[in-house]
C-alpha positions in Angstrom: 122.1 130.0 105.1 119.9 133.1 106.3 121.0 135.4 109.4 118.3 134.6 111.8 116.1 138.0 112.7 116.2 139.0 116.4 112.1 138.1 116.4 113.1 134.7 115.4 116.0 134.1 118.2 112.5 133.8 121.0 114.5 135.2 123.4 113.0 135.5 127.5 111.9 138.4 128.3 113.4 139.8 131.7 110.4 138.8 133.2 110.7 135.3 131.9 114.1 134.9 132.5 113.8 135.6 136.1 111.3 132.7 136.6 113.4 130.3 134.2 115.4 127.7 136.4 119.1 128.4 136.5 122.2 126.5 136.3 123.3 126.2 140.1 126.4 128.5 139.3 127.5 132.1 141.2 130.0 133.8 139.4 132.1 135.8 142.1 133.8 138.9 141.0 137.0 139.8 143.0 138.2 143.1 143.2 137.6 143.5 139.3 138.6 147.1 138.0 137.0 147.0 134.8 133.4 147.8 134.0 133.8 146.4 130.4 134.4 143.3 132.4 131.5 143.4 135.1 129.3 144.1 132.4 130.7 141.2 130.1 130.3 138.8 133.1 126.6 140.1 133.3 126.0 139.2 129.7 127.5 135.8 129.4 125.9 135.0 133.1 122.6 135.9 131.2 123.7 134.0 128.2 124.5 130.5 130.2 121.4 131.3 132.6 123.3 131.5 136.1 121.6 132.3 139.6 123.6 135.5 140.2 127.0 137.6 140.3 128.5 138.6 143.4 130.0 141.8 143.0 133.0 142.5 145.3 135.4 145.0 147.1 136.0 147.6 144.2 134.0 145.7 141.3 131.4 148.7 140.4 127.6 147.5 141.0 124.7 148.9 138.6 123.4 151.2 137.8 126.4 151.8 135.7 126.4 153.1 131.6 130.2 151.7 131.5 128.3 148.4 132.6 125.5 148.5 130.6 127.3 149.3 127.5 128.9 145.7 127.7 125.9 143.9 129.6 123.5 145.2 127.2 120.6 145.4 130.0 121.7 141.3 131.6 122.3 143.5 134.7 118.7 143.5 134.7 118.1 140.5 134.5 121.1 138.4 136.1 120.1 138.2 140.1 123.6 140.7 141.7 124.8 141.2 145.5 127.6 143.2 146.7 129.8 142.5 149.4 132.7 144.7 150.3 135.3 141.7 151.4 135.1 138.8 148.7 135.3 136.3 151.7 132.0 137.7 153.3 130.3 136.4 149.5 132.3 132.7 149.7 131.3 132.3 153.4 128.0 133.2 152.5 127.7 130.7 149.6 129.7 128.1 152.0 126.7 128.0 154.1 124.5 127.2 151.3 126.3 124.2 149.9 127.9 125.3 147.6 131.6 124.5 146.1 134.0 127.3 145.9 136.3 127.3 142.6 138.9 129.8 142.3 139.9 130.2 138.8 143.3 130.7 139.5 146.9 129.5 138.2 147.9 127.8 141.8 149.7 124.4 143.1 147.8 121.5 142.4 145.0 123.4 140.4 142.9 121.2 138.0 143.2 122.1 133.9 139.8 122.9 132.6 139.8 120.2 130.5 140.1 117.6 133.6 136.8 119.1 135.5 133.8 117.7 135.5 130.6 119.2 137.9 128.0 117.3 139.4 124.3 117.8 138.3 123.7 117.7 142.1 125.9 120.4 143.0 126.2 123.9 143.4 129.3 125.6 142.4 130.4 129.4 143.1 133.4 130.6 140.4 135.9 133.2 141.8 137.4 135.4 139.2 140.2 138.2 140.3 141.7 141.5 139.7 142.9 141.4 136.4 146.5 142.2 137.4 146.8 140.3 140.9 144.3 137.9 140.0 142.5 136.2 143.0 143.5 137.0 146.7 145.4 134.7 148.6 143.3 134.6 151.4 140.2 133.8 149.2 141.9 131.1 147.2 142.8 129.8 150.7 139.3 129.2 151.2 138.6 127.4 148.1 137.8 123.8 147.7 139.9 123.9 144.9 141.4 126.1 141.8 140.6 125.3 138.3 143.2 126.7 135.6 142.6 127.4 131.8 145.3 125.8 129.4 147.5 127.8 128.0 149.7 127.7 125.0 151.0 131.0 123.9 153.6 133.6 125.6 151.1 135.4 127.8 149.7 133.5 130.8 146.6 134.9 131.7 143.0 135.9 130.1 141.0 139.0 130.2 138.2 138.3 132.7 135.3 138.5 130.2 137.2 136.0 128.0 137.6 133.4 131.2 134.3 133.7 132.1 132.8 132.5 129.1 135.1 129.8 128.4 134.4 128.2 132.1 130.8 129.1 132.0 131.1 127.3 128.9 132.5 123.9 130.3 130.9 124.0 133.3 127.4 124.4 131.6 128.2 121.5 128.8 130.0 119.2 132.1 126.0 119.6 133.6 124.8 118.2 130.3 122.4 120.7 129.7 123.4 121.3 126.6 121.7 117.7 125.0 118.2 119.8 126.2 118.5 122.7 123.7 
């Protein structure tokens, strides 16, 4: 085995990227405090080729260097929107069709494992404050709530970490990973 050199990885170039067709997925950030997260988010988003982050109520928006040092420039290429009230972003995305997951620990939430997306659908991922997780009154507006098993003592995931693991599933549930 040989460590692959960046020049052989043929990565996009911003430019590229921004023409490349995207997996029909928003990631919706709200009220996240962390930058190291917003910028993480930005970076796998890039990674799994997503439409956009919506950025919301105190989430920090680039131009940020907290940001950037986790994004490593995906908040350049990842299509962003801020909206002071989350619900503003989930109305928004409503109106466009798409499906509104919280990924929240609620009643009736479906385990990871158990969801499957529809190549003809859109979806829009909610991911909350890192203590209070998701608002009430978003997850209220949700056509349903997704939850990631979990085994150990601790019931919750940093952000950055939950993001990629239902980017993850959502982008292999699509099939697109057969294309690569």
């Amino acid at each position: 085995m040989r460590k692959l050199l960046i020049t052989e990885l043929n990565r996009l170039t911003v430019e590229e990227f921004k023409k490349t067709e995207k997996h029909p997925v928003v990631i919706i950030l709200d009220n996240v405090r962390s930058l190291h997260n917003v910028g993480s988010v930005f970076r796998t988003g890039d990674a799994f080729c997503i439409e956009a982050v919506y950025l919301c109520g105190i989430t920090a928006t680039p131009p940020h260097n907290e940001i950037h040092k986790s994004a490593l420039g995906a908040e350049d290429s990842v299509a962003w929107k801020y909206f002071e009230n989350t619900l503003d972003a989930v109305n928004l995305l409503k109106e466009q069709g798409y499906t509104i997951i919280g990924i929240e620990q609620v009643e009736n939430s479906v385990l990871l494992t158990d969801f499957k997306c529809s190549k003809e659908q859109k979806y829009a991922l909610i991911f909350g404050n890192e203590v209070k997780g998701v608002q009430q009154q978003v997850i209220d507006n949700c056509n349903q709530c997704i939850e990631i098993p979990q085994f150990g003592t601790k019931h919750s995931l940093n952000i950055s970490v939950s993001v990629g693991i239902v980017l993850w599933e959502v982008v292999k549930s699509f099939g697109m990973l057969e294309s690569q």
